[in-house]
N, C-alpha and C positions, 0 to 999 in steps of 0.2 A: 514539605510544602514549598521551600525556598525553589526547587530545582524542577518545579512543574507547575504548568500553567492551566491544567484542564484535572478536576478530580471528577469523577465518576463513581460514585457507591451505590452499592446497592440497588442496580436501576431496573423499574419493573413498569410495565406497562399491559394492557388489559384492553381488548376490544370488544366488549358486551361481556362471554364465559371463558374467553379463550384469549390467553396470555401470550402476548406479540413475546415480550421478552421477557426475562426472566433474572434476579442477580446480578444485572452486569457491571463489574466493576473496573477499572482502568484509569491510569494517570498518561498525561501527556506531557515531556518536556516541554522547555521555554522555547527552544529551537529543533529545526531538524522537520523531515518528515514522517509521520505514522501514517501506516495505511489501515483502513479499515476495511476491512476481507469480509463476503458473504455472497452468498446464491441470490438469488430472486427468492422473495419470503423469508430469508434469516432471521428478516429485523432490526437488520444493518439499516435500512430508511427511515424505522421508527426510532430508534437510537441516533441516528443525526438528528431529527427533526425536534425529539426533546432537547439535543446538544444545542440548537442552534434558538430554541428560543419558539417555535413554530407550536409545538406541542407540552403540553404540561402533563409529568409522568403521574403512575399510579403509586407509586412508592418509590423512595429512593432520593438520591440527590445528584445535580451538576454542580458544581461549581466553579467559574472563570474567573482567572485572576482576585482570587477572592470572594467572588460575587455570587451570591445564590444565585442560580437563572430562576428559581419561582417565589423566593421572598425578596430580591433586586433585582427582578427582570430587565429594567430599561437600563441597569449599571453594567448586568451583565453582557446586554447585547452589542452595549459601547467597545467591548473588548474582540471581539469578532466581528468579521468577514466571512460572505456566505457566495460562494456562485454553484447554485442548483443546477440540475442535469444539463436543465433548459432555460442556456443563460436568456434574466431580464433584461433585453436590451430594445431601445424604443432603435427600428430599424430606420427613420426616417429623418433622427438626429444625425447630428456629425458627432463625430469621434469626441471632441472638443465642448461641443453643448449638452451631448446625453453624461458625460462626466462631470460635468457642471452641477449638472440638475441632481447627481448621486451623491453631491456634496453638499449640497442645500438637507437634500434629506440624512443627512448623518449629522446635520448641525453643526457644521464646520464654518466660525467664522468668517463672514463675508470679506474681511481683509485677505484673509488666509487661503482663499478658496483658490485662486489664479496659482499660487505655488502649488497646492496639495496635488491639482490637475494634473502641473507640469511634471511633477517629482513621477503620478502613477505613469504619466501616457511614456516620462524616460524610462522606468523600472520594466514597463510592459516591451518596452522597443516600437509605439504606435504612434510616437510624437512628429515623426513624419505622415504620420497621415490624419492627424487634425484635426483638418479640415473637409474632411471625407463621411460621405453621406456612408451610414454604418453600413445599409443592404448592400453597399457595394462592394465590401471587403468581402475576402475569400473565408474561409471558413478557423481555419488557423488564426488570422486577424481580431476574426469577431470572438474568437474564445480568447484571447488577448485582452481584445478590451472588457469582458467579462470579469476575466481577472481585477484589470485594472479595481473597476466598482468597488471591487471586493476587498480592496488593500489600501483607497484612497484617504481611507481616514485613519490608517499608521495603525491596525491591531494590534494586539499582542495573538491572536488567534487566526489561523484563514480556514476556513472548510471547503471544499472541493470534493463535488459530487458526480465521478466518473468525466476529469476534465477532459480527455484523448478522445471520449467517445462520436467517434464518427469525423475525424483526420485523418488525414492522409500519412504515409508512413513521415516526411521530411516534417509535417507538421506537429508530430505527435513527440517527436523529436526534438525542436523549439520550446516545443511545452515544458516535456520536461525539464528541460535548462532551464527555464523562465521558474518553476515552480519549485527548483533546488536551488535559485539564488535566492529565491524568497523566501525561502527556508535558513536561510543563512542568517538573519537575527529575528526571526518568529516560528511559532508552531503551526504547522502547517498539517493537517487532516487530510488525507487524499483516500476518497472513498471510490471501490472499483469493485465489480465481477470477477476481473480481469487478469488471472495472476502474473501475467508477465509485466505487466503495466507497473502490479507493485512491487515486482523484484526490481525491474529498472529502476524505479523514483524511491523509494522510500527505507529507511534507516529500520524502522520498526514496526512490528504489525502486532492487529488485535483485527481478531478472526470473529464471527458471530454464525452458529450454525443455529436452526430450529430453539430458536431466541434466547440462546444460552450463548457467555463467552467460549468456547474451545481452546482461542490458545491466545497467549501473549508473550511475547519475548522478540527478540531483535528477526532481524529477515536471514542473518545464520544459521540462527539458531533453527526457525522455520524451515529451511532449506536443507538442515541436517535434522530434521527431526525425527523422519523416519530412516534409520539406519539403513547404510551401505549391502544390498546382500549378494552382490555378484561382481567380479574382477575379469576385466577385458584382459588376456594374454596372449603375445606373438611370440613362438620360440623358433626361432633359425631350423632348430632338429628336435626335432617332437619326438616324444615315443608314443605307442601305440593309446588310444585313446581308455582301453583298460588299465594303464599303468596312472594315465594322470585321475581320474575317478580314484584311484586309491590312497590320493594325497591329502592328508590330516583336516578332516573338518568340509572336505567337498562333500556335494548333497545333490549335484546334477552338474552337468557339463553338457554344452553346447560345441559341435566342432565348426568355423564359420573358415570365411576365404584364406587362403596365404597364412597358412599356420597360425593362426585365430584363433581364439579358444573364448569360452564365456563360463565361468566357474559359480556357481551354485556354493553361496555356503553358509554356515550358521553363523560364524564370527572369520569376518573378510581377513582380519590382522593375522590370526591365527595360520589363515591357508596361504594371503599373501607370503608371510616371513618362510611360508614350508615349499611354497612352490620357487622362488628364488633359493634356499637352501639347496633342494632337489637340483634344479639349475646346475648350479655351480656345479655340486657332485658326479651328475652325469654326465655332462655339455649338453646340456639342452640349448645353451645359446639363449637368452631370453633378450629379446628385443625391445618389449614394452608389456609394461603391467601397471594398469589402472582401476582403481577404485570407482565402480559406477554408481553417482549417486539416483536417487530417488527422484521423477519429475516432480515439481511446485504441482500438475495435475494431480499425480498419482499422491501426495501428501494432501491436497486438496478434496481429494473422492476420501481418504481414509479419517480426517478430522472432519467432514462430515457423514460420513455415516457412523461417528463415533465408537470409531471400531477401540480411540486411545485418547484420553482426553487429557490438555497439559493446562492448568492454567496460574500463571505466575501473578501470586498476590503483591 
């Protein structure tokens, strides 16, 4: 309990007869960021939306820093920060007054208030701009001050609901930095479709397919989850492509440009250590030999269609 800030048990939820999700359970460090991975329908929106206080589940329990979110709802909501797909931002404020007014509503001491602003708009990088009527910032800017909202009352929690979506590539960029310093003494949730988004930003993931958890463990782990099955090779002097087919554990072979090769195998270690052995024995010359892993896609299509399901209690 010491070393996490978010429990999740047992989390079920229920739409008339048909069950959004189902079991889902997960802890969230004090720091750092998790991503939370799902399609369109997963249940990944009905899973923040009880996290966040929005929704009251069908079974189960959250817990934030302590706090039941549905027997100390308003203690637990103290503890988090929320910026939804479609940041709430009044577009006719300035930078300066609509973070005012996000201070009022979080009940942050009127003495306090003038610091809390200054401390978000430095953390966010938007303290130069104010005094700037909010419509007029670029898009990048106004998911900044989004942020801001979202952190000005010091969490121990931020949730973040697909923050990139719809930046430009230098913006999406910014973001990420801004949302891995923030992560650097809070837990930060970063929820996306998106799986590049959450190899770039995030330490550890928790996946939700067809309202079930599928997987939990770090973004290595994730990234290696579905094993290696084929090795890129360039060898100076190849032999004939019947002879490499005949090497310990190949299962197909591809011939590509400039003595290229793509090897097919059941276990890569095995045919690696055999096709370097080979090498050396014949002068095959071997130039380069690479383990190819699996796309975050192609791991993505197979943990949802549940072809292997991992989930780390």
């Amino acid at each position: 309990m010491d070393n996490s800030i978010v429990q999740v048990r047992h989390l079920s939820h229920r739409y008339g007869a048909s069950w959004a999700i189902r079991d889902i359970g997960f802890e969230v460090g004090v720091s750092g960021v998790m991503g939370l991975l799902g399609s369109n329908g997963a249940g990944k929106s009905t899973t923040m939306n009880i996290l966040c206080g929005v929704l009251n589940q069908t079974e189960g329990e959250v817990v934030i820093n302590g706090f039941d979110m549905r027997k100390e709802s308003e203690q637990a909501k103290k503890q988090l920060g929320f910026l939804p797909q479609q940041a709430p931002l009044y577009l006719d404020l300035t930078v300066q007054e609509y973070l005012r007014f996000c201070a009022h509503l979080r009940n942050i001491p009127s003495r306090e208030i003038k610091k809390a602003v200054t401390i978000a708009m430095e953390t966010c990088g938007i303290a130069h701009f104010r005094s700037r009527v909010i419509n007029h910032l670029s898009g990048g800017y106004k998911q900044r001050v989004g942020i801001a909202q979202a952190i000005i009352h010091r969490p121990k929690l931020v949730v973040l609901d697909e923050p990139t979506n719809g930046l430009d590539p230098n913006q999406i960029l910014e973001v990420r930095k801004l949302i891995r310093e923030i992560a650097a003494d809070r837990a930060v949730i970063f929820s996306s479709h998106i799986l590049s988004e959450v190899q770039a930003t995030c330490r550890d993931i928790r996946m939700i397919e067809g309202g079930k958890m599928v997987f939990a463990g770090s973004m290595d782990e994730f990234n290696n989850y579905i094993q290696p099955n084929s090795i890129l090779v360039q060898l100076q002097s190849p032999p004939t492509n019947e002879i490499l087919k005949m090497i310990t554990g190949v299962t197909g072979l591809q011939a590509l440009e400039e003595n290229r090769f793509r090897f097919r195998s059941e276990d890569v270690l095995v045919t690696a250590a055999a096709i370097v052995a080979m090498s050396v024995q014949h002068g095959w010359d071997l130039v380069e030999l690479v383990h190819e892993k699996s796309s975050l896609d192609e791991i993505f299509a197979q943990l949802s269609n549940k072809k292997r399901v991992v989930v780390y209690e």
